[in-house]
matplotlib code that plots the C-alpha trace (Angstrom):
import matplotlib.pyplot as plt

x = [29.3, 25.8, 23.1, 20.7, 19.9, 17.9, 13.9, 13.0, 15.2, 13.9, 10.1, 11.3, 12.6, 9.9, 7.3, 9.3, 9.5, 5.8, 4.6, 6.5, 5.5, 1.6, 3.2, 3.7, 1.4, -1.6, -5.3, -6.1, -9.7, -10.7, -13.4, -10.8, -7.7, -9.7, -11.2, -7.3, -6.2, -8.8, -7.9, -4.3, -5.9, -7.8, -5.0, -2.8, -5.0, -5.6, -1.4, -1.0, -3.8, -2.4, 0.6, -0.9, -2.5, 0.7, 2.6, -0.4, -0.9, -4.0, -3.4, -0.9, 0.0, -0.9, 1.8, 1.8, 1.0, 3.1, 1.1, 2.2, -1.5, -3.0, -3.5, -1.7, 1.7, 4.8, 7.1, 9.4, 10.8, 14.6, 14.0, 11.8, 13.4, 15.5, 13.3, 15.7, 18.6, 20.8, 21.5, 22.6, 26.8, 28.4, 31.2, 29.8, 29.1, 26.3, 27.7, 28.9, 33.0, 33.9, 35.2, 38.9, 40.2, 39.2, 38.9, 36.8, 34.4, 34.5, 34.1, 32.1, 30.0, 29.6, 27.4, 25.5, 24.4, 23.7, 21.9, 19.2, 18.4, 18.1, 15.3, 13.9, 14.2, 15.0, 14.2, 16.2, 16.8, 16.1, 19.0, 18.3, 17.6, 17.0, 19.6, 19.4, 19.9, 20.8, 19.8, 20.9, 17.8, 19.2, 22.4, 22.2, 23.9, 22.4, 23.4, 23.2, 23.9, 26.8, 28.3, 28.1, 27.4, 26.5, 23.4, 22.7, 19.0, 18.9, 16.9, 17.3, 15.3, 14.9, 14.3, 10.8, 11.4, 10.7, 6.8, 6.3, 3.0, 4.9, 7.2, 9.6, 12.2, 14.5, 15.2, 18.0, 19.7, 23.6, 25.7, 29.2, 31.2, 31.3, 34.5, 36.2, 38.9, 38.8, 36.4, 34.8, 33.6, 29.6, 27.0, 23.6, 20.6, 17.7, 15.0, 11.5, 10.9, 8.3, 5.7, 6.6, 6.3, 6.7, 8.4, 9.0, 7.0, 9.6, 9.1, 9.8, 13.3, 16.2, 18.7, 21.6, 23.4, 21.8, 23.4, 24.0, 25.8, 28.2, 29.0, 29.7, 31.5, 33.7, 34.5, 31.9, 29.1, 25.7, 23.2, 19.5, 17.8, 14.0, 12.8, 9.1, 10.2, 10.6, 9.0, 6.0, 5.9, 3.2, 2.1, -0.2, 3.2, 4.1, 3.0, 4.0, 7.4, 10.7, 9.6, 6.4, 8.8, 10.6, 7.9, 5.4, 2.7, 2.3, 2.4, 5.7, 6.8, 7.9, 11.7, 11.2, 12.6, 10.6, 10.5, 13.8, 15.7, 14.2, 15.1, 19.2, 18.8, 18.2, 21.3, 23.4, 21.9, 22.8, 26.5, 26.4, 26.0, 28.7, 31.2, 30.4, 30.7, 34.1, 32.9, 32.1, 35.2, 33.8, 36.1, 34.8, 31.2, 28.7, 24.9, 22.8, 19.2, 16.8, 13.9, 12.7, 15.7, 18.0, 17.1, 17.0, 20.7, 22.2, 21.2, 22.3, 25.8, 25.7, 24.8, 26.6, 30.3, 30.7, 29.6, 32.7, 30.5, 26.8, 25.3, 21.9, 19.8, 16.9, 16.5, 14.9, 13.4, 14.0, 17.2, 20.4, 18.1, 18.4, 15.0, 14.7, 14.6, 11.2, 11.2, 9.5, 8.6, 8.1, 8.6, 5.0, 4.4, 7.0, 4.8, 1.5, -0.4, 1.2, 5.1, 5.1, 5.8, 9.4, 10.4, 10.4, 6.8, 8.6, 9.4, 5.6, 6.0, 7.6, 4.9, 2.9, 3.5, 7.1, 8.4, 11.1, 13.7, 13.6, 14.6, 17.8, 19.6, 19.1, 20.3, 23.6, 24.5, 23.3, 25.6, 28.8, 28.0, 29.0, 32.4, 35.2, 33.8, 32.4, 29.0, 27.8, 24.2, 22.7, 19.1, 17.1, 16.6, 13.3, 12.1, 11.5, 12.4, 10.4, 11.2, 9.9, 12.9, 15.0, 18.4, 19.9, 18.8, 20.0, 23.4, 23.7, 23.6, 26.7, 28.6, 27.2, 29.1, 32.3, 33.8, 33.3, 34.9, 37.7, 38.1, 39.1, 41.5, 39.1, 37.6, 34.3, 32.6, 35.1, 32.6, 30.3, 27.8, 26.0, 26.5, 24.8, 22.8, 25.3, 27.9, 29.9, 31.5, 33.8, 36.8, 36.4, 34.9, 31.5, 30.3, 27.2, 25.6, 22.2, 21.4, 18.7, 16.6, 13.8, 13.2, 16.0, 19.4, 20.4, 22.0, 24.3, 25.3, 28.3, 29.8, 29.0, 31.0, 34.2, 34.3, 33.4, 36.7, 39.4, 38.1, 37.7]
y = [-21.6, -19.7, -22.0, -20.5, -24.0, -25.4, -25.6, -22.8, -20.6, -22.4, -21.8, -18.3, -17.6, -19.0, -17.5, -13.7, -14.2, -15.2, -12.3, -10.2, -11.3, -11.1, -7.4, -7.1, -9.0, -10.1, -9.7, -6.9, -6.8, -3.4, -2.1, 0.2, -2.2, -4.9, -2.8, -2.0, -5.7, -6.1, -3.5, -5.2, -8.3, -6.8, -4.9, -7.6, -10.0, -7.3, -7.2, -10.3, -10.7, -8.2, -9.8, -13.3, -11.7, -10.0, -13.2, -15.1, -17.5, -18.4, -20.7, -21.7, -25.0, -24.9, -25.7, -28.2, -27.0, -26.3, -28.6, -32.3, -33.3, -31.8, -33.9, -32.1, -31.6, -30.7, -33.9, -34.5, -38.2, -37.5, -40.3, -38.9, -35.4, -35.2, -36.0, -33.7, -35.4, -32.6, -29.0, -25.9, -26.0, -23.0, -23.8, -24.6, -21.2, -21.5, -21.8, -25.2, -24.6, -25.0, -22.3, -23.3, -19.9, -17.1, -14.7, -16.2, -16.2, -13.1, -11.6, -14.4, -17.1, -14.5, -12.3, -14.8, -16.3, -12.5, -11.9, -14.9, -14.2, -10.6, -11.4, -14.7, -14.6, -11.7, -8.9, -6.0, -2.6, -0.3, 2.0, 5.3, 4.5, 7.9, 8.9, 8.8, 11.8, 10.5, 11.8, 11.3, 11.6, 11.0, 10.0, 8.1, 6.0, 2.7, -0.7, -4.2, -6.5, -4.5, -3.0, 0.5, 1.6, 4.6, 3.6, 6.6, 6.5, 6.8, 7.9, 7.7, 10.3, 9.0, 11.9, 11.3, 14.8, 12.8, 11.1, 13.3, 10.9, 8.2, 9.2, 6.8, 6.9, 4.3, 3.2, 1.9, 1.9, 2.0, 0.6, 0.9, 0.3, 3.4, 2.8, 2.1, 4.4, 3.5, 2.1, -1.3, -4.5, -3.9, -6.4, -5.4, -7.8, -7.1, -6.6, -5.7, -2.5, -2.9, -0.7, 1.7, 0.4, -3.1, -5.4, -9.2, -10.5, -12.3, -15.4, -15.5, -13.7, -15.4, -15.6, -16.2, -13.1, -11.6, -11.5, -7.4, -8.4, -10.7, -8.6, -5.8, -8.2, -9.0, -5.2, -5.4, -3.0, -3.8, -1.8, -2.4, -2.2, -2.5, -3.3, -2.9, 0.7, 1.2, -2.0, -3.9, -7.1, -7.7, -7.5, -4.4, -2.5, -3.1, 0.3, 2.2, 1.9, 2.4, -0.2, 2.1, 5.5, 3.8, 2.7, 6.3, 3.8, 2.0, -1.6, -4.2, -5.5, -9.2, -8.7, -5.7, -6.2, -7.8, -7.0, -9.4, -7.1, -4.2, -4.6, -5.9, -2.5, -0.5, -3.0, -1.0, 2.8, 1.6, 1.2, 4.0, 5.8, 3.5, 5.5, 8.5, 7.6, 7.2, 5.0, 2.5, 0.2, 0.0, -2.9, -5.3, -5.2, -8.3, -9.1, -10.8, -12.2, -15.2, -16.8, -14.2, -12.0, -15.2, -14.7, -11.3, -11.6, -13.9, -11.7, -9.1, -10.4, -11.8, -8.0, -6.4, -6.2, -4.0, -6.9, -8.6, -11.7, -13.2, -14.9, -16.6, -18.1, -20.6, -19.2, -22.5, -21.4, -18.4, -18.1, -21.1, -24.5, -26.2, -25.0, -28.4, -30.3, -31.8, -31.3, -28.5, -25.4, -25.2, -22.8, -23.1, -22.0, -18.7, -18.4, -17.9, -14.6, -14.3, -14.7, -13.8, -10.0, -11.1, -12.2, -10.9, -11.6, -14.0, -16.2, -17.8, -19.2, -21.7, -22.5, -22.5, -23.1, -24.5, -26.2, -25.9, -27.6, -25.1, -22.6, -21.7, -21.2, -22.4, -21.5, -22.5, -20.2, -18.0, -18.5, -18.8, -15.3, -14.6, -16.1, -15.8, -14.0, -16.2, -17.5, -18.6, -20.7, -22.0, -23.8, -25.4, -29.1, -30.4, -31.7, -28.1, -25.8, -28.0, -29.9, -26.5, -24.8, -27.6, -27.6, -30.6, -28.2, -25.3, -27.3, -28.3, -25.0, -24.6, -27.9, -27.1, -23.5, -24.9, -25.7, -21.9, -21.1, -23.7, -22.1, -18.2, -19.9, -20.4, -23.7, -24.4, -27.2, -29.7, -32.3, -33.5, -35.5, -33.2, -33.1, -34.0, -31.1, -29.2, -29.8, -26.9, -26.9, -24.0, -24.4, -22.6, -20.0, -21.7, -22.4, -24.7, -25.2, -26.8, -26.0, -27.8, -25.2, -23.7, -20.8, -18.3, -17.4, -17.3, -20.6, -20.0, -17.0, -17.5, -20.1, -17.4, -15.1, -17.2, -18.1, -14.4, -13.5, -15.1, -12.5, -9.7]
z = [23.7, 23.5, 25.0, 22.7, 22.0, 25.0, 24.1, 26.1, 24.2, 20.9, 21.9, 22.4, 19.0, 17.2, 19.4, 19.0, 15.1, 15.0, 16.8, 14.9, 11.7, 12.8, 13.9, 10.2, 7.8, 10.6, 9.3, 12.6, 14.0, 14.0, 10.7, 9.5, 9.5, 8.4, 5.6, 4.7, 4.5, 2.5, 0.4, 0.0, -0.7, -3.2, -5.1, -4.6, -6.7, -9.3, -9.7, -10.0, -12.5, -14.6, -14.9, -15.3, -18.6, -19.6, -19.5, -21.4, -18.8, -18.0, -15.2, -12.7, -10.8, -7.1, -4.8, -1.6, 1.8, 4.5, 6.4, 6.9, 7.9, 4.6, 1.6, -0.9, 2.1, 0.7, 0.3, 3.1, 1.7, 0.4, -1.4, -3.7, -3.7, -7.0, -10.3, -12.0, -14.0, -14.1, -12.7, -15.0, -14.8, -13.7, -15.6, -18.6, -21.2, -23.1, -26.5, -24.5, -23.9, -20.2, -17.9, -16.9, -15.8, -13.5, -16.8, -18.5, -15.5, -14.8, -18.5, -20.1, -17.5, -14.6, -16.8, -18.6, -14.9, -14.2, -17.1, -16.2, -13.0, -13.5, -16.5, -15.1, -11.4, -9.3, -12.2, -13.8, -11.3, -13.2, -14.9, -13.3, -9.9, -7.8, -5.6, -1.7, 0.6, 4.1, 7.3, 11.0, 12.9, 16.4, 17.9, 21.6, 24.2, 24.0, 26.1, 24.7, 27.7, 29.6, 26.4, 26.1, 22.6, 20.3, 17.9, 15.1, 13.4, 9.9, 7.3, 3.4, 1.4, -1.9, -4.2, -5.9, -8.1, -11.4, -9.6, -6.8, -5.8, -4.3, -1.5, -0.5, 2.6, 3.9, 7.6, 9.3, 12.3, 12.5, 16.1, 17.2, 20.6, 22.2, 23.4, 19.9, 18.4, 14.8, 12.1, 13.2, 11.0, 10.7, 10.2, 8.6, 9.1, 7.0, 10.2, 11.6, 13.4, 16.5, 17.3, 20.3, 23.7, 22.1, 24.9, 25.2, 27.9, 30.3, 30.0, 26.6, 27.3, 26.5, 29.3, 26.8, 24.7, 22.3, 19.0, 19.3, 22.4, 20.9, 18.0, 20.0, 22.5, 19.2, 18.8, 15.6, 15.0, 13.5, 11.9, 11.1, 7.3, 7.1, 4.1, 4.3, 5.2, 1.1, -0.5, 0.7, 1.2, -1.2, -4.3, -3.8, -3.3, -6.3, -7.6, -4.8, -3.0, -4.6, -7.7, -7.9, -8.4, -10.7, -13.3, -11.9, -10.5, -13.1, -13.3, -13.4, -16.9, -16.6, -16.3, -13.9, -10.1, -7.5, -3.6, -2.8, -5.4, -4.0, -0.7, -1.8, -3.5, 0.0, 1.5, -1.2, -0.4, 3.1, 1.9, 0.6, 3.9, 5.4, 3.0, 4.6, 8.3, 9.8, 12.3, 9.5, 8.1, 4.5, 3.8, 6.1, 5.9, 6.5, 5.4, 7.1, 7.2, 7.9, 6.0, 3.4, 4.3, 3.8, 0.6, 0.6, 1.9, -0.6, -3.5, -2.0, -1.3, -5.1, -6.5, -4.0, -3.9, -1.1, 1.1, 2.2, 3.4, 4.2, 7.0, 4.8, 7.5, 6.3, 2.8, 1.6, -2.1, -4.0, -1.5, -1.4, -1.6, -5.3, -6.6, -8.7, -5.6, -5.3, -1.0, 0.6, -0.6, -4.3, -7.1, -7.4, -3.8, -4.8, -8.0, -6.1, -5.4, -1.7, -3.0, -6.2, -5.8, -4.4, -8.1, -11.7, -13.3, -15.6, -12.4, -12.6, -15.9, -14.6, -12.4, -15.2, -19.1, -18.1, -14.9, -12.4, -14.6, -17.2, -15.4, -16.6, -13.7, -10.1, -6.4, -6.3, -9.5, -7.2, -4.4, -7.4, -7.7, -4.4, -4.9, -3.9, -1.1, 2.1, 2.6, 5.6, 5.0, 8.1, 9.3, 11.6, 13.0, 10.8, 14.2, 15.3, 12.2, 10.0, 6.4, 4.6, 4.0, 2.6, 5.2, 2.2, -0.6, 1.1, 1.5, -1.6, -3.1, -1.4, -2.6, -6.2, -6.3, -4.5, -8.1, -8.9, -5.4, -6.4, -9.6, -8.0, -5.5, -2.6, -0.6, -0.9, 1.7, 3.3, 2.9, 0.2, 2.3, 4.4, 8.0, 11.1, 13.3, 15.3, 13.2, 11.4, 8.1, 8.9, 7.3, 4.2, 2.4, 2.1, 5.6, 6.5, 10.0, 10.8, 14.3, 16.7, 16.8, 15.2, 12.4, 13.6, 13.2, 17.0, 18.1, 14.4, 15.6, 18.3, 15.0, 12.4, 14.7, 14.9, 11.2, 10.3, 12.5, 10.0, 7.6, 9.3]

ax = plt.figure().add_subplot(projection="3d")
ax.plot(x, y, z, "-o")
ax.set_aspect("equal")
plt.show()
């Protein structure tokens, strides 16, 4: 297997995805950059202000830090992790009579689960939506290890005819074998895009495969979706982007889609384009994405149909951990000025006039509306990754939809204790694997690979 799991290779992964988030969000040091994060600040704060007022809330709890040395650190005891008595029931309707057949999940429980998140979560997408003109900017023999491959750049016009101030365009990257004869499986991770000239110094380069290698290795091709491309990630965006076309700059009402929405919105324009390109087998088509875009991922595959199956890396809140669970990150810490643009402005009302448990619905509802398709959730060892995102939480919201799984014919987890590091849960259509490594996806990828394979 991939020894993407020694400590070098771990330092490397954390130390790439810090950079490249300081790539993306960092305060920069020049007057003019500095005077344009502060701009973001500013119009951030006057967003989420606006909304505050909307909603009538006048203040909202402050979550625990990140930090285990602070005072107010999240809670890392497991002991003290489940003040909540009961969970919302999947099979349960609301008017109280129990689901016992896949009809009446489909027509009945599926779109009352829907219906909450859309006003009390993740927001309502608008109805009109404009549409997406794609174009192939360049077409070019790439390499990924040894493997000789064909990578087309993309780029999604969005028509802005109806608010021609905001212009919004969509970027993604599409890969295939160059020596393939017919459509291949593709995998799309929700990424960052590098500056030009950007390159890894080398001794933070991993000597193992990268995971473009290995799919391509697998005959699989992989394409590219940034989101920041057509949503910013914060709440300052929330006026421009595609959520700013849609409501002509003005601001979000409460049940209006947040970033995380947004962005699964883009993952379905990028289908889109996969219909149109033969090299492209539409009915075998994976998402994938880690931390915010393991959230990003999971409601994406629960909105999405197209997506034949998800690989949800370290989603912690707002993505597969149980967002009762009183370990980690917090709805309050989601609810705050720096997250809350990735939710529905109803979301911080329950950081606010109501709590966590009532919230109607919680994260493993969320991964039931994935089912029956498969759902790969995977983290990192607490000793490196950190107790943050929840790996028990995360896991649980896969046991808590395997009845739902059950239900449509399919097997959920094998086990209902969770299981050690290293060890994979892959024998159904609900996979788990904690790895020993830190905030990445890499060491899970060789075992999201081989489970992937009995479905495509």
């Amino acid at each position: 297997m991939s020894n993407l799991s020694s400590t070098k290779v771990i330092r490397f992964y954390n130390l790439a995805l810090m950079f490249t988030l300081s790539l993306v969000f960092s305060t920069l040091t020049s007057g003019a950059q500095e005077g344009q994060q502060n701009n973001i600040r500013n119009l951030t704060q006057n967003d989420y202000q606006n909304m505050l007022e909307t909603l009538g809330i006048t203040a909202v709890r402050p979550g625990p830090s990140g930090n285990p040395k602070d005072f107010n650190a999240a809670n890392s005891n497991e002991a003290m992790a489940s003040p909540y008595t009961s969970l919302p029931n999947p099979l349960i309707l609301n008017n109280g009579n129990p689901v016992q057949d896949a009809q009446t999940w489909w027509k009945l429980r599926r779109p009352e689960i829907v219906s909450y998140f859309d006003s009390e979560v993740y927001g309502r997408v608008p109805d009109n939506t404009p549409a997406v003109k794609w174009e192939v900017i360049s077409v070019k023999d790439t390499v990924f290890g040894e493997i000789p491959a064909i990578t087309k750049e993309l780029l999604g016009r969005v028509d802005n005819s109806r608010y021609p101030d905001i212009t919004v365009n969509i970027q993604l990257s599409l890969t295939v074998p160059k020596q393939q004869n017919k459509p291949v499986p593709v995998v799309t991770e929700f990424g960052f895009k590098f500056p030009a000239g950007f390159r890894i110094p080398e001794s933070m380069q991993s000597k193992g495969k990268s995971w473009q290698q290995q799919l391509l290795e697998t005959g699989w091709g992989f394409a590219v979706l940034i989101p920041t491309s057509y949503q910013a990630d914060n709440g300052a965006g929330l006026t421009s982007g595609i959520i700013g076309l849609c409501n002509k700059g003005k601001y979000r009402k409460p049940d209006d889609w947040g970033a995380i929405r947004a962005w699964a919105w883009g993952a379905s324009r990028a289908v889109d384009y996969f219909e149109t390109d033969a090299d492209v087998d539409c009915s075998r088509l994976a998402i994938e994405g880690l931390s915010r875009y393991g959230k990003t991922a999971l409601v994406t595959m629960a909105y999405e149909p197209r997506f034949s199956l998800a690989f949800v890396g370290s989603s912690g809140n707002g993505g597969a951990k149980i967002m009762r669970r009183h370990f980690g990150e917090q709805v309050e810490n989601l609810a705050s000025s720096g997250e809350y643009h990735w939710f529905a402005g109803n979301f911080i009302k329950y950081a606010s006039t109501l709590s966590p448990t009532d919230l109607p619905v919680d994260a493993h509802e969320l991964v039931a509306l994935c089912a029956p398709r498969p759902v790969f959730i995977g983290s990192g060892s607490p000793l490196v990754e950190g107790t943050w995102v929840d790996a028990k939480g995360m896991f649980l919201g896969g046991l808590y939809a395997s009845p739902v799984y059950q239900l449509l014919g399919k097997k959920g987890y094998s086990l209902t204790e969770m299981p050690p590091i290293e060890t994979a849960l892959l024998d159904g259509e609900l996979a788990f694997r904690q790895h020993a490594g830190g905030h990445t996806n890499g060491p899970n990828w060789p075992y999201f690979i081989q489970w992937a394979k009995k479905y495509f």
